[in-house]
Structure formats: structure tokens, C-alpha cells
mmCIF file of the N, C-alpha and C atoms, coordinates in Angstrom:
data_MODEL
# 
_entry.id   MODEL 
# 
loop_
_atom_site.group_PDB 
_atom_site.id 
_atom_site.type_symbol 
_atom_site.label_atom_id 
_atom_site.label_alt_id 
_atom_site.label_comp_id 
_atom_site.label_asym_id 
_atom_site.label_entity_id 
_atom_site.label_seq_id 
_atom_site.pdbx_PDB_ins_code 
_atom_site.Cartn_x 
_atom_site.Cartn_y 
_atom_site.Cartn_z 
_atom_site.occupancy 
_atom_site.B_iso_or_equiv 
_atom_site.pdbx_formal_charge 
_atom_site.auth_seq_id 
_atom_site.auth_comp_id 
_atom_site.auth_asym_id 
_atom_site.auth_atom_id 
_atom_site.pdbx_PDB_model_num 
ATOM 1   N N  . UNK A 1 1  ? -90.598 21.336 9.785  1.00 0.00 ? 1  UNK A N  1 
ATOM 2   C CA . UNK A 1 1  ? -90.518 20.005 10.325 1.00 0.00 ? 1  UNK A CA 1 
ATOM 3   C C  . UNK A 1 1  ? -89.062 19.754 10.710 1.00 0.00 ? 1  UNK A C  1 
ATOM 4   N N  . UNK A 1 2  ? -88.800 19.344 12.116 1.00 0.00 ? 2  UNK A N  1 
ATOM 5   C CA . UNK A 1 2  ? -87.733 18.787 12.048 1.00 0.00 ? 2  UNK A CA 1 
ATOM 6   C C  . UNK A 1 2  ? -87.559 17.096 12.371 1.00 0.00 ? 2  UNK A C  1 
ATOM 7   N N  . UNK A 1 3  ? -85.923 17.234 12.434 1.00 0.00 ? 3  UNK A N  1 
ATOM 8   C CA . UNK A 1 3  ? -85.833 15.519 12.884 1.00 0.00 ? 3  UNK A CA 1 
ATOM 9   C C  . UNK A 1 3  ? -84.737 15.528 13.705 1.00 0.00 ? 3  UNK A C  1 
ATOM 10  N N  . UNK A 1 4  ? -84.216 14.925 14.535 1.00 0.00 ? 4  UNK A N  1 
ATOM 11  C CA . UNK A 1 4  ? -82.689 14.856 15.209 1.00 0.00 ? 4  UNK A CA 1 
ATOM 12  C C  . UNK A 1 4  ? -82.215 13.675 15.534 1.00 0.00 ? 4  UNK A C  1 
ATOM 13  N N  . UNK A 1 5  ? -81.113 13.169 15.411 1.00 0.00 ? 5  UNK A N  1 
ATOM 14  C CA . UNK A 1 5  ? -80.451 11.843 16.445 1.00 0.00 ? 5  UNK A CA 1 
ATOM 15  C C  . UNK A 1 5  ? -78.879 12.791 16.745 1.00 0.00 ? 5  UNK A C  1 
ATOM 16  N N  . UNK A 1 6  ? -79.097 12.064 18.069 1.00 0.00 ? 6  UNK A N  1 
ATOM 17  C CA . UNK A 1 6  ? -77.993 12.118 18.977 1.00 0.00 ? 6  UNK A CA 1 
ATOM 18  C C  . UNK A 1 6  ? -77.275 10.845 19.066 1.00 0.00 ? 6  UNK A C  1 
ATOM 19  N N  . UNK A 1 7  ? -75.799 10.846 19.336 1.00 0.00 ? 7  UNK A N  1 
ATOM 20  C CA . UNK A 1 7  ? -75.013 10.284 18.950 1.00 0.00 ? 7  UNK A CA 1 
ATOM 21  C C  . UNK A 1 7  ? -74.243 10.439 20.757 1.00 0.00 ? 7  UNK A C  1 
ATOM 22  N N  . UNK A 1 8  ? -75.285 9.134  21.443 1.00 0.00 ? 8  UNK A N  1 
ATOM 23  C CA . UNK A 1 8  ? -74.742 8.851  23.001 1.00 0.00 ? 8  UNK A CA 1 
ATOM 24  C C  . UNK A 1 8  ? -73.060 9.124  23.104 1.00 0.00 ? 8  UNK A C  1 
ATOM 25  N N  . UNK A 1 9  ? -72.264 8.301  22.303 1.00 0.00 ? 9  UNK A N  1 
ATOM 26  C CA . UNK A 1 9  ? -70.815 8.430  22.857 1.00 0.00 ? 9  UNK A CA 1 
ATOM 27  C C  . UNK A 1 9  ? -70.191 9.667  22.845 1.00 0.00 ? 9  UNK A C  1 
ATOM 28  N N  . UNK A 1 10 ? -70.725 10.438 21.428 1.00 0.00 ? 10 UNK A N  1 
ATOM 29  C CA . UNK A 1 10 ? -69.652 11.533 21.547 1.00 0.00 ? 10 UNK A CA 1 
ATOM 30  C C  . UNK A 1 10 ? -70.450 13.071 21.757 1.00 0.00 ? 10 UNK A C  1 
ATOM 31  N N  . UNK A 1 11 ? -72.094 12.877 22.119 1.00 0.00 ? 11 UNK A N  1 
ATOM 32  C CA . UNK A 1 11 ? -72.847 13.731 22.581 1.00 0.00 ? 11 UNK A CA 1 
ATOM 33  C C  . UNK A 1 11 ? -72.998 14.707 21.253 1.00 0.00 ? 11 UNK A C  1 
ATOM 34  N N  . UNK A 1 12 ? -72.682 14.241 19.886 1.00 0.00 ? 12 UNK A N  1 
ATOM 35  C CA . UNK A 1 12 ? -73.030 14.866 18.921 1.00 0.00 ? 12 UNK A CA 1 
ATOM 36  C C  . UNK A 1 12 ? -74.530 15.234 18.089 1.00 0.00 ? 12 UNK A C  1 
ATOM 37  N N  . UNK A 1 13 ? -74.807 16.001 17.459 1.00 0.00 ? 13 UNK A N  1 
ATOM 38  C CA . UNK A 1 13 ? -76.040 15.943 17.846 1.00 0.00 ? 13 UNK A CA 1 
ATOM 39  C C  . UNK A 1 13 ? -76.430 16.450 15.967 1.00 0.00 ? 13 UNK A C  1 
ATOM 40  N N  . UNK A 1 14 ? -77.141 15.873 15.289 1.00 0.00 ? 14 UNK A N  1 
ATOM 41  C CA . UNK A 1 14 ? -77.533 16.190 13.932 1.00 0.00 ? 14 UNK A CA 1 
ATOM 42  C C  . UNK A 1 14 ? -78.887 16.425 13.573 1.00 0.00 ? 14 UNK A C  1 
ATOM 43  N N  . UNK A 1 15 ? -79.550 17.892 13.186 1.00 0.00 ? 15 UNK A N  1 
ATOM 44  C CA . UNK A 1 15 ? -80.902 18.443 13.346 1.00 0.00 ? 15 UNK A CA 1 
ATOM 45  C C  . UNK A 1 15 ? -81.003 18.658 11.580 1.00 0.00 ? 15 UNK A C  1 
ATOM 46  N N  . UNK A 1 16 ? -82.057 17.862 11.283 1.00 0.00 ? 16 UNK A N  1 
ATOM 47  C CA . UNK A 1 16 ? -82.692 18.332 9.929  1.00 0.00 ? 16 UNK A CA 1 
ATOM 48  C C  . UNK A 1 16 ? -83.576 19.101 10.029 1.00 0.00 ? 16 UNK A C  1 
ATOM 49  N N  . UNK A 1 17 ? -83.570 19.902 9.104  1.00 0.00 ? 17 UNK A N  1 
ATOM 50  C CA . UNK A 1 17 ? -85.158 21.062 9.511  1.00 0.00 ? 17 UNK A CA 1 
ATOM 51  C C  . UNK A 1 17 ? -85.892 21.079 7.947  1.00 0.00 ? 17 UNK A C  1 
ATOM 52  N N  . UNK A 1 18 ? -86.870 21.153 7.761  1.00 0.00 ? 18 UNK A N  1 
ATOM 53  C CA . UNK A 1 18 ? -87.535 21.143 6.501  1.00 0.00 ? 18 UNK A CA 1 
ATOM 54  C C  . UNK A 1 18 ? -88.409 21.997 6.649  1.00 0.00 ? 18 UNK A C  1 
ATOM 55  N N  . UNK A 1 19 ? -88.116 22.856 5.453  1.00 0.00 ? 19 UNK A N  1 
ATOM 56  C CA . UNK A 1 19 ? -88.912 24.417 5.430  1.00 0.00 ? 19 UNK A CA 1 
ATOM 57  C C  . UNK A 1 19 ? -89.668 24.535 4.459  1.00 0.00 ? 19 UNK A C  1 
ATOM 58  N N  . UNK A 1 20 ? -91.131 23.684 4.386  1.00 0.00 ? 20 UNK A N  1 
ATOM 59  C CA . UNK A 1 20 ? -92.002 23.832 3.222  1.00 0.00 ? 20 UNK A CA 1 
ATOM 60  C C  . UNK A 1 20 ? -92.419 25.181 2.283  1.00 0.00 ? 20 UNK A C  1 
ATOM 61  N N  . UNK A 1 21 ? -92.441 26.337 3.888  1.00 0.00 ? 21 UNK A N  1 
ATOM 62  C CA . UNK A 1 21 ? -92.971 27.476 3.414  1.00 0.00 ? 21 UNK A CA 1 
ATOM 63  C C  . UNK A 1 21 ? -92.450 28.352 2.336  1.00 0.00 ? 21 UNK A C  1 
ATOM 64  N N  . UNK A 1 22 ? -93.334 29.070 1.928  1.00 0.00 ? 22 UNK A N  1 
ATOM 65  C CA . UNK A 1 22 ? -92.242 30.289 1.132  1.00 0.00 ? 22 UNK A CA 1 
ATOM 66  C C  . UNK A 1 22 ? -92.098 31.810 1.705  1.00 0.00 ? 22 UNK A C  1 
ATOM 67  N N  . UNK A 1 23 ? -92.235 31.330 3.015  1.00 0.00 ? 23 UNK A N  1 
ATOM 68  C CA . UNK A 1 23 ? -90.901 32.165 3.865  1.00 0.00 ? 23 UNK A CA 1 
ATOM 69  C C  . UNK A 1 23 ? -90.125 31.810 5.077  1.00 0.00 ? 23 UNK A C  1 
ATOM 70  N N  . UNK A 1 24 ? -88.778 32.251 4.875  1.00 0.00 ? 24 UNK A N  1 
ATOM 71  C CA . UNK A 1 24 ? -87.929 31.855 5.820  1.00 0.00 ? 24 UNK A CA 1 
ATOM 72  C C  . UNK A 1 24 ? -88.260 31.531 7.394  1.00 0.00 ? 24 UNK A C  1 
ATOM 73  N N  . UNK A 1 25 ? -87.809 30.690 7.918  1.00 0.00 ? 25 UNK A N  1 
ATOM 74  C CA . UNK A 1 25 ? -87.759 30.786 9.389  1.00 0.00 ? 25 UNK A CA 1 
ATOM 75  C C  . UNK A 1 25 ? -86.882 30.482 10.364 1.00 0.00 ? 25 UNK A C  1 
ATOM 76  N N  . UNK A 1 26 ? -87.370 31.505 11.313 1.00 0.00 ? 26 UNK A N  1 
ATOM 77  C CA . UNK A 1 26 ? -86.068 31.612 12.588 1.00 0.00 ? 26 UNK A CA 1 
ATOM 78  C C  . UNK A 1 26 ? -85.946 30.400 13.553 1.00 0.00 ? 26 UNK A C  1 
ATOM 79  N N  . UNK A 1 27 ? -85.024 29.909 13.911 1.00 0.00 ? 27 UNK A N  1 
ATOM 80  C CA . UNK A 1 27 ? -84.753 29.030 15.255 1.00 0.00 ? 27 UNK A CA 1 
ATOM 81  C C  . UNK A 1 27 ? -83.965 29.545 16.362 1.00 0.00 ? 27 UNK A C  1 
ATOM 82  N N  . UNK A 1 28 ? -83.907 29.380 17.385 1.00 0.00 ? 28 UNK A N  1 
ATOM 83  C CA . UNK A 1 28 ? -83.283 29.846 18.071 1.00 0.00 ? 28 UNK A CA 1 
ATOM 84  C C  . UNK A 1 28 ? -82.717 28.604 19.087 1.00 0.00 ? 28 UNK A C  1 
ATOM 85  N N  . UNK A 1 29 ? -81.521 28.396 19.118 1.00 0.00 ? 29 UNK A N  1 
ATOM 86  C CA . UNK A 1 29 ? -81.123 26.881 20.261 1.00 0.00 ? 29 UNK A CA 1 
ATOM 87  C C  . UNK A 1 29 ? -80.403 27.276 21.461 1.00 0.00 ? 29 UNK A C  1 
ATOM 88  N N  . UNK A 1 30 ? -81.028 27.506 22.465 1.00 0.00 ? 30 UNK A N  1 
ATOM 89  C CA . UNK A 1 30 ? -80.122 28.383 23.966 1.00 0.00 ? 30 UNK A CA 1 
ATOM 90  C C  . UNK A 1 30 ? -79.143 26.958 24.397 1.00 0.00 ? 30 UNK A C  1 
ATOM 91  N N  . UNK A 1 31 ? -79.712 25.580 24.411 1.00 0.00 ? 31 UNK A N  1 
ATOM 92  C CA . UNK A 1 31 ? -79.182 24.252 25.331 1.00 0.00 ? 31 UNK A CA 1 
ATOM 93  C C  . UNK A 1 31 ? -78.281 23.758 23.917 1.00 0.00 ? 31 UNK A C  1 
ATOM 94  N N  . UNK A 1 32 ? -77.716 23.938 22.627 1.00 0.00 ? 32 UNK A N  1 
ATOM 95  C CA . UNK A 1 32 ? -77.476 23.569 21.622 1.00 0.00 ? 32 UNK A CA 1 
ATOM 96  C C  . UNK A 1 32 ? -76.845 24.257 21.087 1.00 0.00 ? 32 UNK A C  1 
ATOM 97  N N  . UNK A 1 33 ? -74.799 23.774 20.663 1.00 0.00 ? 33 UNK A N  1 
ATOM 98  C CA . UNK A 1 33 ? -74.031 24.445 20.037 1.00 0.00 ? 33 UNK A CA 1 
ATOM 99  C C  . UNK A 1 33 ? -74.737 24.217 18.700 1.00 0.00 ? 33 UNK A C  1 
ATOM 100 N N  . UNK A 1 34 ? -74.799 25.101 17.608 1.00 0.00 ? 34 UNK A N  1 
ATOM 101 C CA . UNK A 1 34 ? -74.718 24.624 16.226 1.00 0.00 ? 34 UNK A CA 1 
ATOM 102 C C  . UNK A 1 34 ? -73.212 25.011 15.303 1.00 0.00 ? 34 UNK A C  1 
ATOM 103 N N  . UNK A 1 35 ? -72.763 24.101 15.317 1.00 0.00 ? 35 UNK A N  1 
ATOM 104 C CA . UNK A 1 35 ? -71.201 24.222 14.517 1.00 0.00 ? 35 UNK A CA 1 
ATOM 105 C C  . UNK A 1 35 ? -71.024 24.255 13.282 1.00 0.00 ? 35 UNK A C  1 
ATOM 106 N N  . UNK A 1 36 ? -71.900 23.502 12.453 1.00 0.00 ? 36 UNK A N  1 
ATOM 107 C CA . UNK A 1 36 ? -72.199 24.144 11.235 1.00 0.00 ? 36 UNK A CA 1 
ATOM 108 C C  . UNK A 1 36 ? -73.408 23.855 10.639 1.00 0.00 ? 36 UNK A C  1 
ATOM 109 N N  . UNK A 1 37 ? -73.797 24.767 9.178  1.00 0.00 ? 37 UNK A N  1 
ATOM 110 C CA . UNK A 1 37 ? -75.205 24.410 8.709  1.00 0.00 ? 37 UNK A CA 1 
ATOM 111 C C  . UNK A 1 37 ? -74.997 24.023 7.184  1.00 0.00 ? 37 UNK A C  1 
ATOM 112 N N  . UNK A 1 38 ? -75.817 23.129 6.290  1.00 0.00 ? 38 UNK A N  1 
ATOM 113 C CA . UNK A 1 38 ? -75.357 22.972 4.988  1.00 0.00 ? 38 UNK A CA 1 
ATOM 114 C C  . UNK A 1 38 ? -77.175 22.719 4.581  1.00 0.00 ? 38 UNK A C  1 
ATOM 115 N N  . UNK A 1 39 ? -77.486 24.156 3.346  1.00 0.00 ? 39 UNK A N  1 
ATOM 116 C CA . UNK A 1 39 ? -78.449 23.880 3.215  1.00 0.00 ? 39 UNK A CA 1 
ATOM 117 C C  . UNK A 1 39 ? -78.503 23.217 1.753  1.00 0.00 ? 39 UNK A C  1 
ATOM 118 N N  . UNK A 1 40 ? -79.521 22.931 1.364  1.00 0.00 ? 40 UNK A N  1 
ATOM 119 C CA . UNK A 1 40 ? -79.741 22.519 0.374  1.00 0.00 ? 40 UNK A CA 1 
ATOM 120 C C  . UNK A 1 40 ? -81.574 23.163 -0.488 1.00 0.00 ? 40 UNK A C  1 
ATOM 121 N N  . UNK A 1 41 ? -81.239 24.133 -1.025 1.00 0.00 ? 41 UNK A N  1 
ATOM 122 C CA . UNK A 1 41 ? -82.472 25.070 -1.760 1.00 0.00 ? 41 UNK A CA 1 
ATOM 123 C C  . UNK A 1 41 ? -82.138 25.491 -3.043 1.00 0.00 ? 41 UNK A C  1 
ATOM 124 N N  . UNK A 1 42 ? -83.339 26.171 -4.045 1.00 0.00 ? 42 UNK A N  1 
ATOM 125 C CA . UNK A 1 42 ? -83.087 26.773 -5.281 1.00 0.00 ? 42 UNK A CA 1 
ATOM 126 C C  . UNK A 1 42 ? -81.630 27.390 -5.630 1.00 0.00 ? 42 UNK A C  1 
ATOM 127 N N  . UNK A 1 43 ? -81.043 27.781 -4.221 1.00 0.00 ? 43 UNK A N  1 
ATOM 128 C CA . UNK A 1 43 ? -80.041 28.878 -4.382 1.00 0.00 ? 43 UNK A CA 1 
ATOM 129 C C  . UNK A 1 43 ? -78.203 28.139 -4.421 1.00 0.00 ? 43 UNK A C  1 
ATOM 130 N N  . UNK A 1 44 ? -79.085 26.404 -3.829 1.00 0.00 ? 44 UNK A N  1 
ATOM 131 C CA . UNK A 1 44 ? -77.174 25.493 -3.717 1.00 0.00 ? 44 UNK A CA 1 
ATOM 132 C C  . UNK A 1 44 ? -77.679 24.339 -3.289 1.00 0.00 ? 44 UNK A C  1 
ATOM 133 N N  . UNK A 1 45 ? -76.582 23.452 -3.168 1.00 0.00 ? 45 UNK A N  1 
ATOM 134 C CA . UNK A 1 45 ? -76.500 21.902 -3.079 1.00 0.00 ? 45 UNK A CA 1 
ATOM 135 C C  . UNK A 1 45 ? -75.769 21.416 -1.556 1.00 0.00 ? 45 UNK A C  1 
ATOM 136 N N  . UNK A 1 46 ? -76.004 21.574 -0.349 1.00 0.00 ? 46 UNK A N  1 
ATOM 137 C CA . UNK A 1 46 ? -75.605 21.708 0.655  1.00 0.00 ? 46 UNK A CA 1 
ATOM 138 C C  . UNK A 1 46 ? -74.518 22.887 1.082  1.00 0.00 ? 46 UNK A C  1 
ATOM 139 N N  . UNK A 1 47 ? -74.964 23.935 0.632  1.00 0.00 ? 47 UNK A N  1 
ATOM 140 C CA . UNK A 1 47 ? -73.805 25.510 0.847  1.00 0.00 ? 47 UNK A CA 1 
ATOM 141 C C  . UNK A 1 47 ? -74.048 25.601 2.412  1.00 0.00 ? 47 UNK A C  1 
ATOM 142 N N  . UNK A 1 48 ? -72.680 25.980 2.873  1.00 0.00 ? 48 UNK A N  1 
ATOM 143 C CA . UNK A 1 48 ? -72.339 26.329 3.842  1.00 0.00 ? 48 UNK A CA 1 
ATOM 144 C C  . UNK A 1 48 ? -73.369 27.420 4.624  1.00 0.00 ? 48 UNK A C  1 
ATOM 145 N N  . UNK A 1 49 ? -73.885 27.700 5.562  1.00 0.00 ? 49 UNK A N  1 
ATOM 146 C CA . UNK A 1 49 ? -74.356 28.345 6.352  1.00 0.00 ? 49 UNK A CA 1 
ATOM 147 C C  . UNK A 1 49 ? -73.794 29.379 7.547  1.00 0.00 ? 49 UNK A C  1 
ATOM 148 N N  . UNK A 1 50 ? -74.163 30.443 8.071  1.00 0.00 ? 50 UNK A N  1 
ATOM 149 C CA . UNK A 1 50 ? -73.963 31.054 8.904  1.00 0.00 ? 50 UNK A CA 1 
ATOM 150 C C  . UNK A 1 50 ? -74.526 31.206 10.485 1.00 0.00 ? 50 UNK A C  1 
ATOM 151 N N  . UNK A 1 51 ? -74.293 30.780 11.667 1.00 0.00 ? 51 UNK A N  1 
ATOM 152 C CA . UNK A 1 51 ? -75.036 30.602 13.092 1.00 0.00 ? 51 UNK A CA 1 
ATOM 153 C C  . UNK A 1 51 ? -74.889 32.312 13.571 1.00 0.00 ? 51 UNK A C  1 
ATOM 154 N N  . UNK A 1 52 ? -75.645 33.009 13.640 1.00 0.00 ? 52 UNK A N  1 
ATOM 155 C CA . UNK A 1 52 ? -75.618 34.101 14.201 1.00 0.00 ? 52 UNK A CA 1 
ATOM 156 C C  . UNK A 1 52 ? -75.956 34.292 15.555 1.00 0.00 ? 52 UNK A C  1 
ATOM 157 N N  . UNK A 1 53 ? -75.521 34.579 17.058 1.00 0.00 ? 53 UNK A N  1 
ATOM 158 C CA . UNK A 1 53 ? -76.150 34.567 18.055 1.00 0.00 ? 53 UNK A CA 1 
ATOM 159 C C  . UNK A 1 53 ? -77.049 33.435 18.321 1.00 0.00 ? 53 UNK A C  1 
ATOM 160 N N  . UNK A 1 54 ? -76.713 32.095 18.325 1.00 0.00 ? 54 UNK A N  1 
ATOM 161 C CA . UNK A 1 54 ? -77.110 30.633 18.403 1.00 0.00 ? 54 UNK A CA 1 
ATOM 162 C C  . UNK A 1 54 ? -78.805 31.055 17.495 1.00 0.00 ? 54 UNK A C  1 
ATOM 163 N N  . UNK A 1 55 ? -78.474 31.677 16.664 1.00 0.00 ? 55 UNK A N  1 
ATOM 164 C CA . UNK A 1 55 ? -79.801 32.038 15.691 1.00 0.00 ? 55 UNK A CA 1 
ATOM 165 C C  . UNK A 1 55 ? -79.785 31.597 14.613 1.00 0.00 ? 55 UNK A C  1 
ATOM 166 N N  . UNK A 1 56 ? -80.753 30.754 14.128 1.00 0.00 ? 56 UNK A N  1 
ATOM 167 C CA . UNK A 1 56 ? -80.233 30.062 12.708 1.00 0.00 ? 56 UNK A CA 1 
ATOM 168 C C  . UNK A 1 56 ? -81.829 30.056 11.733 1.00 0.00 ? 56 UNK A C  1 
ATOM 169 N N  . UNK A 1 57 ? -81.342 30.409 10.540 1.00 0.00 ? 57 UNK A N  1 
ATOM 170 C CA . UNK A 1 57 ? -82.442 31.315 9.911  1.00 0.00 ? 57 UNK A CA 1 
ATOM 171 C C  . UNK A 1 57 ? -82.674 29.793 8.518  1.00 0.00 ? 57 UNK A C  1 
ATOM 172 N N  . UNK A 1 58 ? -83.954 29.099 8.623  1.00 0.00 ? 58 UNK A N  1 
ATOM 173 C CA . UNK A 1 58 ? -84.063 28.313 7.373  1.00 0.00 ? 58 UNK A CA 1 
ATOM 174 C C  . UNK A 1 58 ? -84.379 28.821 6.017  1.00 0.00 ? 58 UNK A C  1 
ATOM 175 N N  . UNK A 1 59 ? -83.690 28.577 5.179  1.00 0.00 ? 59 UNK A N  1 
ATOM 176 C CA . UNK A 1 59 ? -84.324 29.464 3.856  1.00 0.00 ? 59 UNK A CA 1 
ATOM 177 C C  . UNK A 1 59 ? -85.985 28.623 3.743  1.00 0.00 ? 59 UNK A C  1 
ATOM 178 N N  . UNK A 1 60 ? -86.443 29.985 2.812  1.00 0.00 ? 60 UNK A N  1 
ATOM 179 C CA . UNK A 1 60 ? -88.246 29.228 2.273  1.00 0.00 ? 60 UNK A CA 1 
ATOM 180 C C  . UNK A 1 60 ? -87.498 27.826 1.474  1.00 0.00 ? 60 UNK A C  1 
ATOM 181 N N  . UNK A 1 61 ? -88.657 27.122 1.063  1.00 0.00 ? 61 UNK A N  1 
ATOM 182 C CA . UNK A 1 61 ? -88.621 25.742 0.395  1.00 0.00 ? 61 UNK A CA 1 
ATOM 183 C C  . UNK A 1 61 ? -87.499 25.298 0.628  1.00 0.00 ? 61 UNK A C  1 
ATOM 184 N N  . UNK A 1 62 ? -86.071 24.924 1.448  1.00 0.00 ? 62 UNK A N  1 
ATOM 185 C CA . UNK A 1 62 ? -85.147 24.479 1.897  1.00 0.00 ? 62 UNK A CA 1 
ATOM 186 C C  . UNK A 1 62 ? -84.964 23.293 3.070  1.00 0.00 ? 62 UNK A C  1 
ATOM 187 N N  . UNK A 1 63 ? -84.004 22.401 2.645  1.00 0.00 ? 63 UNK A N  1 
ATOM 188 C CA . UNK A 1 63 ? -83.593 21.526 3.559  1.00 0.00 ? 63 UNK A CA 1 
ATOM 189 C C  . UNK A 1 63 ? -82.377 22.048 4.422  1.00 0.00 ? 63 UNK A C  1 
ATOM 190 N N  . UNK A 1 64 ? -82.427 21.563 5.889  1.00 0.00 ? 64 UNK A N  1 
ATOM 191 C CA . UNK A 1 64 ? -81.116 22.344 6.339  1.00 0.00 ? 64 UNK A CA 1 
ATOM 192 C C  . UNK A 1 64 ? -80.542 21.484 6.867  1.00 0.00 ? 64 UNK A C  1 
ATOM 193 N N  . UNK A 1 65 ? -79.199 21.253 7.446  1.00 0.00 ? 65 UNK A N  1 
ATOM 194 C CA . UNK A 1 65 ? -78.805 20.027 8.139  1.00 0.00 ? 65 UNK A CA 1 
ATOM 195 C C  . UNK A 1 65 ? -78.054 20.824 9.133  1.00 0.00 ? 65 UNK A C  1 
ATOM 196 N N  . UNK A 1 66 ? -78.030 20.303 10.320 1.00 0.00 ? 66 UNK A N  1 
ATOM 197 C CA . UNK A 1 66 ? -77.371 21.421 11.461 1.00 0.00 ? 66 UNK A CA 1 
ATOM 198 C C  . UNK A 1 66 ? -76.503 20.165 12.147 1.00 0.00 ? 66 UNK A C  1 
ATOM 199 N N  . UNK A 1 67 ? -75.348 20.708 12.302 1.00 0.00 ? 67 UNK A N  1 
ATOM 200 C CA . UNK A 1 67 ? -74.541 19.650 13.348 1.00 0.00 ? 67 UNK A CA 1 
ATOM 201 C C  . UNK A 1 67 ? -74.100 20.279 14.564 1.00 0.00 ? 67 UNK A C  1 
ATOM 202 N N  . UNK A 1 68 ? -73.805 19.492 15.456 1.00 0.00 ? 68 UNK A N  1 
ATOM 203 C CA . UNK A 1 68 ? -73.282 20.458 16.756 1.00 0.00 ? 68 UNK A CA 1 
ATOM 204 C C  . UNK A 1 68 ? -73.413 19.880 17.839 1.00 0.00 ? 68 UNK A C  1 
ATOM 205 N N  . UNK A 1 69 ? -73.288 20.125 19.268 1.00 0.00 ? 69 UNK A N  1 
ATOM 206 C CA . UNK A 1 69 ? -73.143 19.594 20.344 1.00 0.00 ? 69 UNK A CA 1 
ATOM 207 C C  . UNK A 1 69 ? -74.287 20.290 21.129 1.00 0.00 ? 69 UNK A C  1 
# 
């Protein structure tokens, strides 16, 4: 599941993703910088994330928060 608001003045853009499953899943954003990710799962409390090739991987049972332009 996701959610997003955009932020008209400064074209910023904030994507929640909610990953019920118990397995990971891929996103892929071609029109969408993602600048950073902070998840929140069994494994941490909003830990820092990695964007690989505008590829961004949700952990299973995890909340993710994506910011970016």
C-alpha cells in the first residue's frame, strides 16, 4: 500500500509504502528522484536505507518512508 503528498512550492515529494507481506518488494521510480529511505521493521526504528538504480526494495512486514523530488 502506498500513500504520497507533494509539496506544490518546493516540488518535494514524500511516499509511504506499507509492506504487509512476508516478502520483500521491489519498486522501481523512472519520473522520481528518491533521496532518501527510513524504514521502520523488526530489524530498526526508521534506519537509513539504500536507492539502488532508482530501485528501492521494501522489507516484508515494514513501513518505508521515501523522500525525494
Amino acid at each position: 500500500m502506498l500513500s504520497a503528498y507533494l509539496n506544490d512550492e518546493t516540488s518535494e515529494i514524500v511516499i509511504v509504502g506499507i509492506n504487509y507481506s512476508e516478502e520483500s518488494k521491489d519498486l522501481c521510480f523512472t519520473d522520481f528522484t528518491v533521496e532518501n529511505i527510513y524504514v521502520t521493521s523488526k530489524n530498526g526504528n526508521l534506519k537509513a536505507s539504500k536507492v539502488r538504480n532508482k530501485r528501492v526494495r521494501l522489507e516484508s512486514r515494514s513501513v518505508s518512508t521515501l523522500i525525494g523530488h
